[in-house]
N, C-alpha and C positions, 0 to 999 in steps of 0.2 A: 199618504201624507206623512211628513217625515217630523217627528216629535223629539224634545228636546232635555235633559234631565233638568230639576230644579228640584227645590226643599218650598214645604209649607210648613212654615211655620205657626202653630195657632196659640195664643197668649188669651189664657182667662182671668180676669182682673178687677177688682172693684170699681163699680162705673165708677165715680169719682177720680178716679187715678186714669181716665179717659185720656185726658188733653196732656196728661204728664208723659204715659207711656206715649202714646202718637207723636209729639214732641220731640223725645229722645230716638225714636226712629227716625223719623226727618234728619235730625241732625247729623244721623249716623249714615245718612244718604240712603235710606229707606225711600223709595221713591212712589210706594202704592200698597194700599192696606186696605183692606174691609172692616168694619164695624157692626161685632151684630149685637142682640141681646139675648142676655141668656137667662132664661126665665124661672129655671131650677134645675137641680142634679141631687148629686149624693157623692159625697167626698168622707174624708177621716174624720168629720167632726159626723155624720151622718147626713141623713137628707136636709134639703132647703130647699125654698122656693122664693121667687122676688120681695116674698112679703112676708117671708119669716126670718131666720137665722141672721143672714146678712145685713137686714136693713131696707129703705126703703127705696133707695139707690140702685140695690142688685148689682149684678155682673155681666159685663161684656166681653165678646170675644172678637180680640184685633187675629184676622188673619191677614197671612203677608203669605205671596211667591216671589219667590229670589232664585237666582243663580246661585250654584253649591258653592261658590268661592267668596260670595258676599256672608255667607251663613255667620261666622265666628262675630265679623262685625254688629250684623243684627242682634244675636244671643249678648253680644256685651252689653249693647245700648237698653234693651229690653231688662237684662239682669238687675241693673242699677235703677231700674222701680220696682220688680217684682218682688226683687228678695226682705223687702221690707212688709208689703203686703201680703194679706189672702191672694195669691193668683198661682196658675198653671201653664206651663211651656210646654209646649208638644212637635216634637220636630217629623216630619214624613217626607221622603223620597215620593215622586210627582214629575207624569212628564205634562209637559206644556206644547202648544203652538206657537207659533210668534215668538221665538225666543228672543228678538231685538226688545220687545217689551220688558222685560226686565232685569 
């Protein structure tokens, strides 16, 4: 079966900034994302969990698969909510099936 290159991109964000980041993907011709929640970690400030450090809101993780050439587009539309918030970008090489999908 013959696979195809693509980037995953994963964005951790304060749920709140939900509808804002998903938004500004769309707009950037983001055409499919997941949404999970993310219920606790450990970052520079130390550990957290949904129901401490952050709030009661917590943080979600939008992942997106894209084609390597859509990449710069996504990183800009994403950037322009991150860089104001708590959140994380994480970019990965990823091969896919069906690469008409995205």
């Amino acid at each position: 079966m013959q696979t195809h290159p693509a980037k995953r991109v994963e964005i951790i964000i304060e749920a709140p900034m939900e509808t804002r980041l998903t938004a500004a993907l769309e707009k950037a011709g983001v055409t499919g994302f997941t949404v999970l929640p993310v219920l606790g970690g450990s970052g520079r400030s130390g550990r957290w969990t949904r129901e401490g450090q952050v709030g009661r809101a917590g943080m979600v993780a939008v992942i997106c698969l894209i084609r390597p050439d859509r990449l710069d587009t996504l990183l800009d539309a994403a950037f322009t909510v991150v860089e104001r918030h708590i959140g994380l970008v994480s970019i990965t090489d990823t091969e896919v099936l069906r690469a008409e999908r995205f």
